[in-house]
N, C-alpha and C positions, 0 to 999 in steps of 0.2 A: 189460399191463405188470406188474402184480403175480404175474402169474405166472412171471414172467420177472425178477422180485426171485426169488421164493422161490429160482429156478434157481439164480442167482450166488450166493445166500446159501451151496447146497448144496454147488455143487461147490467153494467156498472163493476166489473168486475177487474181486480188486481193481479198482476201474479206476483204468489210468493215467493221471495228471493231464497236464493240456493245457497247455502254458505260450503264454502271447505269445497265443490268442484265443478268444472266448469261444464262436463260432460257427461251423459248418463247412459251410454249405450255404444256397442262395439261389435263390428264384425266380427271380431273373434280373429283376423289374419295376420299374418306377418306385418304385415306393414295396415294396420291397422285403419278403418275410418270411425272417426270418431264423431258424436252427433249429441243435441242436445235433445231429446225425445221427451223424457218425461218431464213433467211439468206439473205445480197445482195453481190453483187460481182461486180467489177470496173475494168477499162481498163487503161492502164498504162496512156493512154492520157486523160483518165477523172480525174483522182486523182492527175496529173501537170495540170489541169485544174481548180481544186475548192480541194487547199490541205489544206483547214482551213475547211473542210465537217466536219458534226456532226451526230452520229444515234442513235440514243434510242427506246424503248421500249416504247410502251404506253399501258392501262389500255385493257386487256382483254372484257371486257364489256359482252355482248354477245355471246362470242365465248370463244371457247377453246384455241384460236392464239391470242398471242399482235400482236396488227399493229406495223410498223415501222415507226418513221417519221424520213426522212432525211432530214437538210439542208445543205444546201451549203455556207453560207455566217454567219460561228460564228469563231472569232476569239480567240484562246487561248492565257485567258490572265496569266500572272506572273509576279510579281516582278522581274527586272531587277535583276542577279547573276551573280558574276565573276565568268567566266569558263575558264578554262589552255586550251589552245588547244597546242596539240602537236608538229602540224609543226611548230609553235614558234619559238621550239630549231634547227631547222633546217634554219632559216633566219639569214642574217648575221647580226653580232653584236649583237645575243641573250642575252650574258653573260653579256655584254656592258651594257644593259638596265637593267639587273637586280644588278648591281653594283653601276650604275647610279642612282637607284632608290633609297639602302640601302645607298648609301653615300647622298641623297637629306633628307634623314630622320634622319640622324643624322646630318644635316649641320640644319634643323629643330629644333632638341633640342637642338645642343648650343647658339643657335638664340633664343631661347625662354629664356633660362635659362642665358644668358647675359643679358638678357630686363630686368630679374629678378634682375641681378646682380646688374643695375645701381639704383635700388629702395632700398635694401634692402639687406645687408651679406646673401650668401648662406650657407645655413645649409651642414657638414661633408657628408649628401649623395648626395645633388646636386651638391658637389664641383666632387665628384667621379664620380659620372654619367656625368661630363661633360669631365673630363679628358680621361676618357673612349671611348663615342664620338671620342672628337679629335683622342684618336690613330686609334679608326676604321676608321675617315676618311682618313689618314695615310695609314694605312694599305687598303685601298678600291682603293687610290689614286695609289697606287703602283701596285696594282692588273691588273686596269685598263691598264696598260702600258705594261704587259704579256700576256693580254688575248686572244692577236692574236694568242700566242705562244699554246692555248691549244685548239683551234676549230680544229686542226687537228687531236685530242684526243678525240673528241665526239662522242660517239656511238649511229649512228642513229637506230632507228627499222627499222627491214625489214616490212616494210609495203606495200600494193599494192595500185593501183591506187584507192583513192577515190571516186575522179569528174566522177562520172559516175549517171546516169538515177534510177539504183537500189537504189543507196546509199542514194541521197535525200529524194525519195520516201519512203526509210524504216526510213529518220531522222523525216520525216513529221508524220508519223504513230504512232513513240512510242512520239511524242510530242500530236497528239492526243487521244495516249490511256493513257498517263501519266496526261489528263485534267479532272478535276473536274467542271464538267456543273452545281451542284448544290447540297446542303445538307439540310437534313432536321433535325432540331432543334427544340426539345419540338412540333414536332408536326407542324412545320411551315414550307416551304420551302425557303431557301436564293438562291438567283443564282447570287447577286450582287458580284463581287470579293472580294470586300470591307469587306463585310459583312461577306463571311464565313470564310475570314483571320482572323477576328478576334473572331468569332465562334471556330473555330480552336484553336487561341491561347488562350483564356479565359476555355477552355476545358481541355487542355494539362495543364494550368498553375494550376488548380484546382487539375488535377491530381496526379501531381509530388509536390503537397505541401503539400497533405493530408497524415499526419502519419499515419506511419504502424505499428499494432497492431501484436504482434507471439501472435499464440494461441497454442502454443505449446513450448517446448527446445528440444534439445537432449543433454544425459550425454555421452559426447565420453568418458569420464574413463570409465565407467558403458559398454563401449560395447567394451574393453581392445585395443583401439585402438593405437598402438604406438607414442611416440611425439617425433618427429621432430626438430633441430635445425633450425630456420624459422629465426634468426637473419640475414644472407647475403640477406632476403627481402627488408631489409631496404636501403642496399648497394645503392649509385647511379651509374645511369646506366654510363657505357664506350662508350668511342666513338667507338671503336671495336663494341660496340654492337647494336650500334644506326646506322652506317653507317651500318653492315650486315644487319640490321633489312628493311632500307633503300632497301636495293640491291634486298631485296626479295618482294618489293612491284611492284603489278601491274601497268605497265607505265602508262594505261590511267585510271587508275581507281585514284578518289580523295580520300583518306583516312580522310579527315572532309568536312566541310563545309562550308569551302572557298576558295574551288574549284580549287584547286594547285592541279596535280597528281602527280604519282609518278615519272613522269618521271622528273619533274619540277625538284623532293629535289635530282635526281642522275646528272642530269647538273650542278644545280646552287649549289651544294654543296660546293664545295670550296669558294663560297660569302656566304652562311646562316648558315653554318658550328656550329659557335659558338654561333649563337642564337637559334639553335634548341637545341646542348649543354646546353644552360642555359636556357633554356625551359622543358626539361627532371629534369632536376636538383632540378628544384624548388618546386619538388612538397616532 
């Protein structure tokens, strides 16, 4: 086997990911052994040739072996997602755009919240939320005017060259091992995108709403367990502790699901500052 690495190392060659199983081959016995046998393998110029290829498993039938079907022409589909790419903060005027942005959203709400104004007296907390606004555009406005002053304070990642031959080919691979070509529900199969989004979300949503039953307790007195002053849980969080917690997040990795990493909240911290602040706060 190891000689049979070094071979695929030499001639340049990938293997094709298998979607949908994890095993291709079976004794046929009671208590079955199960093995991964069959396999294909691709050349760097066939996979920049046909990088939306697909491979699966088919029905045994006859044999001890799934056949494989490959094709060449399925495109993985998804919902359009905002994704943070990194070199971002490395283009000029990054900060720009993201101040630009935070001051266009609250130049938003006082525009909305004036339309209101001319219909009808605003209620004590629109009056606040508008005041508020204006000073952050204030303060956004003035930011803007120092911000050349702090690109020379930005700590880029040592990163190495991307654009290279490798690097596509492995973004192409885990986009198509990260596809789902089809699900089977009740017995049925979907492959429409459509369809198993919302197979998906109708599943999930069933899930997470059905109450949960204890069939049990535990007596922590009963097991002489010490109690705790638990009261500083309640505390809200510090900016001390929100910016280290910040500091120690992975630059490319997204901590939710709207696609901002972490490199994003250690640039543009000085603009989002205070509404991550009152985002920690409110709960």
């Amino acid at each position: 086997m190891r000689r049979f690495g070094r071979f695929l190392g030499a001639v340049a060659v990938e293997e094709i990911h298998l979607n949908g199983r994890l095993f291709t081959w079976t004794n046929e016995r009671l208590r079955p052994t199960l093995e991964r046998i069959d396999r294909a393998f691709a050349s760097v110029g066939w996979l920049e040739l046909y990088p939306n290829h697909h491979m699966r498993a088919l029905s045994s039938d006859c044999s001890d072996h799934a056949p494989l079907l490959l094709r060449m022409d399925v495109v993985p589909w998804a919902r359009k997602r905002f994704r943070f790419r990194s070199f971002w903060t490395k283009l000029p005027g990054f900060l720009d755009v993201v101040a630009s942005a935070y001051l266009a959203i609250a130049r938003k709400i006082i525009l909305r919240l004036e339309c209101a104004q001319d219909r009808r007296p605003l209620s004590t907390e629109e009056c606040a939320l508008r005041k508020d606004m204006k000073c952050k555009c204030l303060g956004l406005a003035s930011l803007l005017r120092t911000i050349a002053r702090q690109h020379s304070r930005l700590m880029f990642l040592a990163e190495g060259d991307a654009n290279t031959r490798f690097f596509h080919l492995q973004a192409c691979h885990r986009s198509r091992k990260n596809h789902i070509a089809s699900l089977t529900v009740q017995g049925n199969d979907l492959v429409l995108s459509e369809q198993m989004a919302d197979a998906l979300y109708e599943h999930y949503s069933a899930l997470l709403s059905t109450p949960f039953q204890r069939s049990g307790n535990v007596n922590f007195d009963g097991l002489g367990i010490t109690q705790h002053d638990l009261s500083m849980l309640d505390v809200c969080f510090s900016e001390f502790e929100i910016w280290a917690t910040i500091k120690e997040l992975p630059s490319d990795k997204a901590p939710g699901p709207d696609g901002f990493t972490g490199l994003f909240y250690k640039v543009a911290w000085p603009i989002i500052k205070q509404d991550v602040l009152n985002a920690f706060n409110a709960f």
